[in-house]
VEXZA-844059 format. One line per field, with one value per residue: residue in one letter; x, y, z of N, C-alpha, C, O, CB in turn. Coordinates in nm, 4 decimals, decimal comma. Glycine has a CB too. Layout:
<recs>
residu	(A; ...)
n_east	(X; ...)
n_north	(Y; ...)
n_up	(Z; ...)
ca_east	(X; ...)
ca_north	(Y; ...)
ca_up	(Z; ...)
c_east	(X; ...)
c_north	(Y; ...)
c_up	(Z; ...)
o_east	(X; ...)
o_north	(Y; ...)
o_up	(Z; ...)
cb_east	(X; ...)
cb_north	(Y; ...)
cb_up	(Z; ...)
</recs>
This chain:
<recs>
residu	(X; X; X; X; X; X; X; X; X; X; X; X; X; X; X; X; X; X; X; X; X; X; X; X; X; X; X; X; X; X; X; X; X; X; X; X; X; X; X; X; X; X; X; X; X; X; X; X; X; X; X; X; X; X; X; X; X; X; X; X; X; X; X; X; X; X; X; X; X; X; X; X; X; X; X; X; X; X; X; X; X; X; X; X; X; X; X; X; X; X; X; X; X; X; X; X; X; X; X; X; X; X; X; X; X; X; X; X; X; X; X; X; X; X; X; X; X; X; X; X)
n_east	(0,0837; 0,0661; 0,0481; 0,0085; 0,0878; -0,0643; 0,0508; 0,0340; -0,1562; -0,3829; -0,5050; -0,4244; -0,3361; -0,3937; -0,0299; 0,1324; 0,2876; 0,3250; 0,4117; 0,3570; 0,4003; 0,4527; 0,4704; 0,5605; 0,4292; 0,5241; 0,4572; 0,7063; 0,9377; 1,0456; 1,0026; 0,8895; 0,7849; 0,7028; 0,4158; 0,2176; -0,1275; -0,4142; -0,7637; -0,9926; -1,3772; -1,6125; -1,4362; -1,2349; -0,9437; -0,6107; -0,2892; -0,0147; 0,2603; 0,5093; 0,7784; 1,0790; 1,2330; 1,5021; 1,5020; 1,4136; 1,1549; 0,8559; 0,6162; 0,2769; 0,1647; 0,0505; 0,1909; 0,4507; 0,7612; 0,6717; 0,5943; 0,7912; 0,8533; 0,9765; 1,1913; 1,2796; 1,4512; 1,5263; 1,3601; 1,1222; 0,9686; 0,8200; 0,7589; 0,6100; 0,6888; 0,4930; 0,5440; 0,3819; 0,0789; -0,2173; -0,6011; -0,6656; -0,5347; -0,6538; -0,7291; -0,7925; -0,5288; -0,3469; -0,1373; 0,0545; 0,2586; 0,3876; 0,4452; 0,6665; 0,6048; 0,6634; 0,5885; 0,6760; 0,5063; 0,3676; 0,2601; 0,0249; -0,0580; -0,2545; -0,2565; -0,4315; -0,4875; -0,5391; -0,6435; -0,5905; -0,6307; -0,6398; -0,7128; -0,8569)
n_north	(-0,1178; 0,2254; 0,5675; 0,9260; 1,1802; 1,5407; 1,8474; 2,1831; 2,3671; 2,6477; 2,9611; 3,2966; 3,6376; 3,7940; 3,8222; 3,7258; 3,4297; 3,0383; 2,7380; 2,3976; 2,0432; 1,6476; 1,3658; 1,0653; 0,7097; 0,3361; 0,0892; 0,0823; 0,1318; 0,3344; 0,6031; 0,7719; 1,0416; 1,3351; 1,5768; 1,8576; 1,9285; 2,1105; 2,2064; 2,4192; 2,5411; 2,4121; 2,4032; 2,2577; 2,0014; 2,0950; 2,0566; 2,1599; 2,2238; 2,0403; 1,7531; 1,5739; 1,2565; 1,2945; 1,5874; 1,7916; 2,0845; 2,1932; 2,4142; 2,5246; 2,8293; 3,0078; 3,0652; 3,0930; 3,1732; 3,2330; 3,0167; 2,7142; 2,3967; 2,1025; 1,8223; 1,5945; 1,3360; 1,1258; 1,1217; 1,0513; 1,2671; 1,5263; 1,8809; 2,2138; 2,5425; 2,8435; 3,1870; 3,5106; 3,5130; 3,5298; 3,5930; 3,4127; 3,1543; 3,0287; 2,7025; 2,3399; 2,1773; 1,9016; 1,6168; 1,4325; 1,1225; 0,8942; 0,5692; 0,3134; 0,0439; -0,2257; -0,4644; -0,4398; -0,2722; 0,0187; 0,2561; 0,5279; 0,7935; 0,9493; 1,2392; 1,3659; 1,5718; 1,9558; 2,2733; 2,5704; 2,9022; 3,2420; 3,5520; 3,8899)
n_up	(0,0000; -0,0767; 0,0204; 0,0243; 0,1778; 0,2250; 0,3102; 0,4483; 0,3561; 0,3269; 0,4483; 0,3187; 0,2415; -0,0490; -0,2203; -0,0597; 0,1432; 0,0979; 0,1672; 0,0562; 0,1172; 0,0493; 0,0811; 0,0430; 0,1760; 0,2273; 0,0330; -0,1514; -0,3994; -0,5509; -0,6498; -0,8930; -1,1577; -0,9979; -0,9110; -0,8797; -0,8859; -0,9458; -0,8432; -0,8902; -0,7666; -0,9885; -1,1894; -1,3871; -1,3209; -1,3362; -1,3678; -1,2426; -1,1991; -1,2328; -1,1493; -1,3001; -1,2161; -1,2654; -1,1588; -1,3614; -1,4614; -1,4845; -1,5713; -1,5296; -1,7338; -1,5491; -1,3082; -1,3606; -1,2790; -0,9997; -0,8827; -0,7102; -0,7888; -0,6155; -0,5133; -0,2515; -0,3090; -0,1575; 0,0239; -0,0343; -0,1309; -0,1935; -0,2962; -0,2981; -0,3225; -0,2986; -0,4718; -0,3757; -0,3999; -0,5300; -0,5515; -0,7735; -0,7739; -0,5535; -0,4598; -0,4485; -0,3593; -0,5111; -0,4163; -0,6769; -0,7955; -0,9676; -0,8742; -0,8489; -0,7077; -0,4394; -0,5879; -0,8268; -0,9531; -1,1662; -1,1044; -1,0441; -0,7889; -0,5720; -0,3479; -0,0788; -0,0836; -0,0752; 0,0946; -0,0809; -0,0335; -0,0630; -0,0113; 0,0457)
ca_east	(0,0000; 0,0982; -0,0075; 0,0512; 0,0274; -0,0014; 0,0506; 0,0710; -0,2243; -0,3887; -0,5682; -0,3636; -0,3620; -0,3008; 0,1157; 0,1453; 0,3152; 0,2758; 0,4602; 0,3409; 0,4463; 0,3580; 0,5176; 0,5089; 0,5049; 0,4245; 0,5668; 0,7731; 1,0536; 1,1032; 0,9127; 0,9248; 0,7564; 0,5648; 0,3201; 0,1213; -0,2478; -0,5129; -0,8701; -1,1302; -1,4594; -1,6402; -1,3233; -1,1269; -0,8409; -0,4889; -0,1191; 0,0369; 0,3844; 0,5591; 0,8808; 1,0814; 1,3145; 1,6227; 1,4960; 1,3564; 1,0485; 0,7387; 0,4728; 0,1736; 0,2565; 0,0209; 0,2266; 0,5840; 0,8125; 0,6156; 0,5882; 0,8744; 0,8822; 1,1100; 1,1683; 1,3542; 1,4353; 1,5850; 1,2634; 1,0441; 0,9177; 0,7709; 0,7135; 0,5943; 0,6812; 0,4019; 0,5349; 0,3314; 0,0035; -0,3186; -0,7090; -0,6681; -0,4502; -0,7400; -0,8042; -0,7567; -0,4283; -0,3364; 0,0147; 0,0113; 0,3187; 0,3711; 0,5670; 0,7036; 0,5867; 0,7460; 0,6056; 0,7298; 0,4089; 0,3885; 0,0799; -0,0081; -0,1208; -0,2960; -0,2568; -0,5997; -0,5727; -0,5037; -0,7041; -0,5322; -0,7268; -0,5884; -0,8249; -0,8135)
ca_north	(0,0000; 0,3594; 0,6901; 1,0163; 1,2917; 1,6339; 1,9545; 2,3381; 2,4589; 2,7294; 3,1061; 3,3678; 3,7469; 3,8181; 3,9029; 3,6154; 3,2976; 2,9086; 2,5860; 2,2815; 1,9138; 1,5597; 1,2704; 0,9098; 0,6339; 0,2520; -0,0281; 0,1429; 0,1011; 0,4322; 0,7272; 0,8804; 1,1893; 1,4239; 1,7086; 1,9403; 2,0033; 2,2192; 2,2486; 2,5043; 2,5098; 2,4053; 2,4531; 2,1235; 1,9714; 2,1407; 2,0876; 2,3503; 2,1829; 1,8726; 1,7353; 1,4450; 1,1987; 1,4380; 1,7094; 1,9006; 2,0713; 2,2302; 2,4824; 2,6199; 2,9728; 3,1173; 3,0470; 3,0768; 3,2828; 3,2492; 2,8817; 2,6472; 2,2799; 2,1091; 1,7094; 1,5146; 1,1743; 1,0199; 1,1245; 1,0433; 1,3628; 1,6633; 2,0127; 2,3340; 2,7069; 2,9466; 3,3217; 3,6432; 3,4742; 3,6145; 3,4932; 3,3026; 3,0718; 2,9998; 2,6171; 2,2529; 2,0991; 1,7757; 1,6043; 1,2850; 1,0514; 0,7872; 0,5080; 0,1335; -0,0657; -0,3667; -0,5967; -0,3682; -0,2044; 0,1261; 0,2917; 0,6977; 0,7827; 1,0937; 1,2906; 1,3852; 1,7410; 2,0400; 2,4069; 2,6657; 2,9950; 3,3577; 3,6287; 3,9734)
ca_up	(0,0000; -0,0714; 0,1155; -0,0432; 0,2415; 0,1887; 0,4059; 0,4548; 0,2812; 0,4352; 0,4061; 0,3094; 0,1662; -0,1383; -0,2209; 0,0899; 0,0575; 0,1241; 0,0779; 0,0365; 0,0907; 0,0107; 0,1473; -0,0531; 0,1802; 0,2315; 0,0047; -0,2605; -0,4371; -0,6074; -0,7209; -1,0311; -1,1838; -0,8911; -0,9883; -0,8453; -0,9443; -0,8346; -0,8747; -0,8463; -0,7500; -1,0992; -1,2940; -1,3790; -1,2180; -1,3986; -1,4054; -1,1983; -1,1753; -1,2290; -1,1704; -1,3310; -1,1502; -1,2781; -1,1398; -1,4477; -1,4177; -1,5732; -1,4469; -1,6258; -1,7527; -1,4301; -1,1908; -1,3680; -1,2117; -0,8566; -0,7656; -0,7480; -0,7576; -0,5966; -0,4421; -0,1774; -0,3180; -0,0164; 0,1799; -0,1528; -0,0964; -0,3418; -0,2282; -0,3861; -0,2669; -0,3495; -0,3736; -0,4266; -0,4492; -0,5739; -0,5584; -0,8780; -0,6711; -0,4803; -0,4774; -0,3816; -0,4319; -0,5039; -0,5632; -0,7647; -0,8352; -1,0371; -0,7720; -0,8711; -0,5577; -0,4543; -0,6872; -0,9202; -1,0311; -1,1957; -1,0830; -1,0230; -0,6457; -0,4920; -0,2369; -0,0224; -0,1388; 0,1055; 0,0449; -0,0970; -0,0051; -0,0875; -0,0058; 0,1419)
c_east	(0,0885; 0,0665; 0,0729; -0,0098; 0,0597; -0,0188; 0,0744; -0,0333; -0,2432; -0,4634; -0,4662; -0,3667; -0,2745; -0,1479; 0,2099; 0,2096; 0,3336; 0,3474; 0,4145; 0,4422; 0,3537; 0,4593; 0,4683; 0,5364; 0,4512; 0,5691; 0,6374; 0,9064; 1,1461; 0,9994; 0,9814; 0,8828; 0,6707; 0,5422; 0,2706; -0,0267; -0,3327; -0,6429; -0,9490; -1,2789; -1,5324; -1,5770; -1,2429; -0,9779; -0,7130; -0,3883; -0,1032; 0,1830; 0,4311; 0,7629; 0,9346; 1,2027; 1,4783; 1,6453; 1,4398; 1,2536; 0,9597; 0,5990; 0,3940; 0,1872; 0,1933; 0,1132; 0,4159; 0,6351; 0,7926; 0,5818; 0,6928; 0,8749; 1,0008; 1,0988; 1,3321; 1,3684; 1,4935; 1,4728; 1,1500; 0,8949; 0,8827; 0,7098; 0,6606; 0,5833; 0,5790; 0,4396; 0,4381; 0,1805; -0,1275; -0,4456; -0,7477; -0,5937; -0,5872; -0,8117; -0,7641; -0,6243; -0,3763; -0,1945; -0,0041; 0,1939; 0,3193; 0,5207; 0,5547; 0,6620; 0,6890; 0,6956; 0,6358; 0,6031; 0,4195; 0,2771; 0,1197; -0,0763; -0,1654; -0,3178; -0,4103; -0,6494; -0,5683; -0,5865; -0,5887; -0,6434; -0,6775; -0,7130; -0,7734; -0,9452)
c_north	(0,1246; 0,4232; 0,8053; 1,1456; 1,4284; 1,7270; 2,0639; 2,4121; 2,5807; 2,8978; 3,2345; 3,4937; 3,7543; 3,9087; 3,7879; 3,4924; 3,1399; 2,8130; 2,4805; 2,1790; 1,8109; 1,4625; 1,1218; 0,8043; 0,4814; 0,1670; 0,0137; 0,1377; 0,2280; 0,4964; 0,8235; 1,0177; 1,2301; 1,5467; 1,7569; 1,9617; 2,0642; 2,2158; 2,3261; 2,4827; 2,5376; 2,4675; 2,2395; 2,1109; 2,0254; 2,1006; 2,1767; 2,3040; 2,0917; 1,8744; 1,5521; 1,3962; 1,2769; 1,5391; 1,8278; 1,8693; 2,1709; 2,2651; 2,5460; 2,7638; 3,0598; 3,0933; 3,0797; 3,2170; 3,3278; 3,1398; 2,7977; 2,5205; 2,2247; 1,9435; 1,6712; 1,3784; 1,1279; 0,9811; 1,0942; 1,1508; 1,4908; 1,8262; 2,1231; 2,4488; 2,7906; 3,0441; 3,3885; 3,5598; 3,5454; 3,5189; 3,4181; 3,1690; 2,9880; 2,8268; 2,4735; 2,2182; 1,9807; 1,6726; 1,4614; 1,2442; 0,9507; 0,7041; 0,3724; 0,1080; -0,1771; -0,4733; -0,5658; -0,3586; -0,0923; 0,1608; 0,4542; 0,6693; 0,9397; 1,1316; 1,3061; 1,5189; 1,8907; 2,2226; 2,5028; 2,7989; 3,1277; 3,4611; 3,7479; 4,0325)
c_up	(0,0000; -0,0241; 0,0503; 0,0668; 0,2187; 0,3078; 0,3986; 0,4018; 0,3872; 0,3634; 0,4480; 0,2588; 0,1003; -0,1177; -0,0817; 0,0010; 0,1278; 0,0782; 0,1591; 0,0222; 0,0712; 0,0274; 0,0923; 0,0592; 0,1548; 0,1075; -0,1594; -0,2590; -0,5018; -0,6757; -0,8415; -1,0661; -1,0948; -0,9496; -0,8499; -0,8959; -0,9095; -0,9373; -0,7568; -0,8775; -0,9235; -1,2058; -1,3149; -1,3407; -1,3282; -1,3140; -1,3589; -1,2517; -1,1772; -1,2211; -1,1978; -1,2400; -1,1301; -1,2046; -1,2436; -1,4718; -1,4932; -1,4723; -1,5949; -1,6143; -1,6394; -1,3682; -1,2180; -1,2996; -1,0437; -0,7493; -0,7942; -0,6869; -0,7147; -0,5100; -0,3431; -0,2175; -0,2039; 0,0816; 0,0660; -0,1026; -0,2160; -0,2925; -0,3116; -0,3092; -0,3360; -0,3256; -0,4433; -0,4923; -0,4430; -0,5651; -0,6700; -0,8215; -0,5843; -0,5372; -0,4296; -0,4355; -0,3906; -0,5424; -0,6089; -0,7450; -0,8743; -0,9727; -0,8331; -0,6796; -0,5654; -0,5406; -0,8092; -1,0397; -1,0394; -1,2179; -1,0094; -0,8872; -0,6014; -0,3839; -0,2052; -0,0777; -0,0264; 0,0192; 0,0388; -0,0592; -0,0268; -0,1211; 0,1182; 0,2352)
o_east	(0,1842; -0,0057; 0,1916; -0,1197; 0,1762; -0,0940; 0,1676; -0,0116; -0,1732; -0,4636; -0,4344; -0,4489; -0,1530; -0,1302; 0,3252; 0,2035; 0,3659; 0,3548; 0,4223; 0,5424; 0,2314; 0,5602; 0,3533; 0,6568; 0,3540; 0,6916; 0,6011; 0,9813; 1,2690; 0,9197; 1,0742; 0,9393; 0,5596; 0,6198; 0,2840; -0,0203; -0,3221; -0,6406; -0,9665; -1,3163; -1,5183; -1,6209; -1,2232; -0,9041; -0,7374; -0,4006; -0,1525; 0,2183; 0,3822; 0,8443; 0,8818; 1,2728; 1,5436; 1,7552; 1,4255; 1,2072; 1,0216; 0,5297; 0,4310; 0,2157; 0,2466; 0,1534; 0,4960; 0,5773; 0,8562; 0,5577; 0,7097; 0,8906; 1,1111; 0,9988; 1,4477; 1,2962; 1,4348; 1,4624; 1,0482; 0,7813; 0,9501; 0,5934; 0,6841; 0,4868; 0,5987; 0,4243; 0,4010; 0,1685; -0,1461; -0,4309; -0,8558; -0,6467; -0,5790; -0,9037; -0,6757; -0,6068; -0,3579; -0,1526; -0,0907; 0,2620; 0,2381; 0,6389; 0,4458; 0,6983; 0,7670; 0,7672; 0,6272; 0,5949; 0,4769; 0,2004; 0,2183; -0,1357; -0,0855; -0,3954; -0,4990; -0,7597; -0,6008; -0,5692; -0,5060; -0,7606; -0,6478; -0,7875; -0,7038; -0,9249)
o_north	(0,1260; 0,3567; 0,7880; 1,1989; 1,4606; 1,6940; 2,0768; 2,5331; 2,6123; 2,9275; 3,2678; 3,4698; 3,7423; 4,0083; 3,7935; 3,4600; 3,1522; 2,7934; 2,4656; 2,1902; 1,8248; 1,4960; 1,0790; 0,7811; 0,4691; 0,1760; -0,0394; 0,1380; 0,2320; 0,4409; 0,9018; 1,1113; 1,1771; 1,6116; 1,7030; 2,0523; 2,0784; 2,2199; 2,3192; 2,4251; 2,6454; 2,5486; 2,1427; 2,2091; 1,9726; 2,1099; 2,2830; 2,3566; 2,0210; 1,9556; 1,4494; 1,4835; 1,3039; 1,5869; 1,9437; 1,7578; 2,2350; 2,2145; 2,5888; 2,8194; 3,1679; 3,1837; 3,0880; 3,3232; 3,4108; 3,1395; 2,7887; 2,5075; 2,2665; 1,9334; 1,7088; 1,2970; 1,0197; 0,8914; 1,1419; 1,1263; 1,5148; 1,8420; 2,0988; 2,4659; 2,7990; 3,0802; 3,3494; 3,5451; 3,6217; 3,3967; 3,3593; 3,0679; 2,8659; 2,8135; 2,4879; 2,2293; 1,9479; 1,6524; 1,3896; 1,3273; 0,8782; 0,7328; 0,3243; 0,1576; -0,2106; -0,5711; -0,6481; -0,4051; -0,0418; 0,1269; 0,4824; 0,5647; 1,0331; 1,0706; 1,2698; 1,5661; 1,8934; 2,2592; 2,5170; 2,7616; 3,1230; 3,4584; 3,7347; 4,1106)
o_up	(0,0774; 0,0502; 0,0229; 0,0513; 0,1952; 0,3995; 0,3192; 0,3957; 0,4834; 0,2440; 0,5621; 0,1704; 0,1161; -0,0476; -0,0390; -0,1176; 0,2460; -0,0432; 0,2810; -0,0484; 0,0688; -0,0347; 0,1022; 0,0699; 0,0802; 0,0987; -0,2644; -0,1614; -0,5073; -0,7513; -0,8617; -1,0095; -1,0942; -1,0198; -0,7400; -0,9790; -0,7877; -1,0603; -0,6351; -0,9797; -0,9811; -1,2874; -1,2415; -1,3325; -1,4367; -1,1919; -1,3968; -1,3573; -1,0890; -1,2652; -1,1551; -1,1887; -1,0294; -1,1766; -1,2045; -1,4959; -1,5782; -1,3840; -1,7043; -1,5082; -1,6142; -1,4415; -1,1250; -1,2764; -0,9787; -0,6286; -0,9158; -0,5655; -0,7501; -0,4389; -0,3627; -0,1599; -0,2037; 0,1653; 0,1163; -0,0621; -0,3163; -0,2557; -0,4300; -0,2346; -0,4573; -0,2089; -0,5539; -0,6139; -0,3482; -0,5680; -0,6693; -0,8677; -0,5715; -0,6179; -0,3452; -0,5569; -0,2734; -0,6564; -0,5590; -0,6850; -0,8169; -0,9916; -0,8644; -0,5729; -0,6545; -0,5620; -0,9003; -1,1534; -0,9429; -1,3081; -0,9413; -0,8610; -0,6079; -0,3103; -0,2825; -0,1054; 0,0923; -0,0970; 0,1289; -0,0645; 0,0926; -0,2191; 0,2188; 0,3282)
cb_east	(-0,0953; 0,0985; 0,0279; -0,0004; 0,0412; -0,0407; 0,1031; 0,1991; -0,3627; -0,2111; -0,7263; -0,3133; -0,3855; -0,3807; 0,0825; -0,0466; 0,4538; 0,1598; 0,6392; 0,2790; 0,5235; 0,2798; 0,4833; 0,6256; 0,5619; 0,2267; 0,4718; 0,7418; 1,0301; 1,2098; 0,8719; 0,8791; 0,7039; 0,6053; 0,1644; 0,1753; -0,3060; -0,4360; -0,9312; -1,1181; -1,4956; -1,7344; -1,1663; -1,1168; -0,8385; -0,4820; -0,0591; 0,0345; 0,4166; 0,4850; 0,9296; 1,0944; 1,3090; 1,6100; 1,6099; 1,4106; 1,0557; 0,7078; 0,5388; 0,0206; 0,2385; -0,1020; 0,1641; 0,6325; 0,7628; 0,5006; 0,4483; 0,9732; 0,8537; 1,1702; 1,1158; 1,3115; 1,5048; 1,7075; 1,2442; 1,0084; 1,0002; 0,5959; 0,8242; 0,4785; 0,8256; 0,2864; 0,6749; 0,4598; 0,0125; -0,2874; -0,8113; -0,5921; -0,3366; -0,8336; -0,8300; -0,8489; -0,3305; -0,4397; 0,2302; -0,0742; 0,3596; 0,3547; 0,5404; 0,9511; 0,4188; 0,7585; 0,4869; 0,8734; 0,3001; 0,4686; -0,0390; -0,1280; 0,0014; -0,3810; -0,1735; -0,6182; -0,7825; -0,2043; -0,8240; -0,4725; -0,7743; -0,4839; -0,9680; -0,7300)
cb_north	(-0,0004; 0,4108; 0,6739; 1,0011; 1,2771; 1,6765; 1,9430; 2,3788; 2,3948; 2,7344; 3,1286; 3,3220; 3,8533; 3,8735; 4,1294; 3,5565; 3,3284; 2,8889; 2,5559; 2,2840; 1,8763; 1,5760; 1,3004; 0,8601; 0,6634; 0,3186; -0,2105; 0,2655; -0,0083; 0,3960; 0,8372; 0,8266; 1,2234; 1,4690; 1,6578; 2,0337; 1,9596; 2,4261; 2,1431; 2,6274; 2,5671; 2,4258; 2,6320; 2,0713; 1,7825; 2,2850; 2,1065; 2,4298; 2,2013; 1,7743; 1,8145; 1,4213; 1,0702; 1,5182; 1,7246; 1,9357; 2,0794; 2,0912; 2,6676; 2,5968; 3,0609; 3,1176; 2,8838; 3,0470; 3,3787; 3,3107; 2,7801; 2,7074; 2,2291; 2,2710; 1,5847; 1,5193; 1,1000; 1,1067; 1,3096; 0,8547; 1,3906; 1,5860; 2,0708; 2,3276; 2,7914; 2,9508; 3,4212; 3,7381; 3,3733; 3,6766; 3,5459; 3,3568; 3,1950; 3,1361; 2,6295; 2,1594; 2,1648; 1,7517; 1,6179; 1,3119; 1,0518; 0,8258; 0,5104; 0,0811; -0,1564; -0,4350; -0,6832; -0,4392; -0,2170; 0,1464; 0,1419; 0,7916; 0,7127; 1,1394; 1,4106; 1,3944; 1,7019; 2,0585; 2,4666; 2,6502; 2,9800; 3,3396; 3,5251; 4,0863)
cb_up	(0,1214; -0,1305; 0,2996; -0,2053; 0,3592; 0,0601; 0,4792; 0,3768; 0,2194; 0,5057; 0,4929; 0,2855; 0,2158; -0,2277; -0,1545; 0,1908; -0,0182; 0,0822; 0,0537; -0,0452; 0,1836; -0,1258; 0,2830; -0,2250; 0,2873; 0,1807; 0,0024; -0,2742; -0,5257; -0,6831; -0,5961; -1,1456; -1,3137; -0,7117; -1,1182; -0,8577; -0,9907; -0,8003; -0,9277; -0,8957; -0,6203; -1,0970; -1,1781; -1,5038; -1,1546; -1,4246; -1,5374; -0,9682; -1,1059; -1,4308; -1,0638; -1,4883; -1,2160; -1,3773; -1,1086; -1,5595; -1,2835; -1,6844; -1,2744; -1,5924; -1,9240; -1,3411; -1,1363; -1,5228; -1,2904; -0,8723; -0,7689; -0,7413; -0,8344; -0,5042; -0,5681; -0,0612; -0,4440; 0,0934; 0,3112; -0,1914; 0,0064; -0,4550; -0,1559; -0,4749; -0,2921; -0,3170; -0,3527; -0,5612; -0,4196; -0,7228; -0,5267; -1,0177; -0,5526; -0,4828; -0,5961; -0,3743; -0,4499; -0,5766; -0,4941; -0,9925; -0,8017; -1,2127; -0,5802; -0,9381; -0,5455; -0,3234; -0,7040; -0,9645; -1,0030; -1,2744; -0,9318; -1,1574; -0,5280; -0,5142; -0,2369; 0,1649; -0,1523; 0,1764; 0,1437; -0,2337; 0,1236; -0,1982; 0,0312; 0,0670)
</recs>
């Protein structure tokens, strides 16, 4: 079994800032590509951020320049800094990875999801 926890969300004013984690654990062998995604209320779920096993990474053009992905492989771990954030920001986020288990399956896992909130 896997577990994908996440943490830090939280209500903030705009120009404010927030990081997020997400913690892989359980019977794994190695984690590969972690993301970020976020949905809003009757909007669909988006791509904020992803990163690949390397380290190179990819954000949707809102956010460039203001959120930065970033992982711990030792701690098979995935984080995201939020700066200078605004009420478009405003929404759930979710991190995903795609982990080999021990029987050496390659299966995608999601976090629970943590509120983003930015409001003045």
């Amino acid at each position: 079994q896997v577990q994908l926890v996440e943490s830090g969300g939280g209500l903030v004013q705009p120009g404010e800032s927030l990081s997020l984690s997400c913690a892989a654990s359980g019977s794994i062998v190695g984690v590969n590509a972690m993301g970020w995604y976020r949905q809003a209320p009757g909007k669909e779920r988006e791509l904020v951020a992803s990163i690949a096993l390397g380290g190179s990474t990819n954000y949707v053009d809102s956010v460039k320049g203001r959120f930065t992905i970033s992982r711990d492989n030792a701690k098979n771990t995935v984080y995201l800094q939020m700066n200078s954030l605004q009420p478009e920001d405003t929404a759930v986020y979710y991190c995903n990875a795609f982990v080999v288990t021990t029987d050496f399956k390659l299966r995608t896992y999601w976090g629970q999801g943590t509120q983003v909130t930015v409001s003045s």
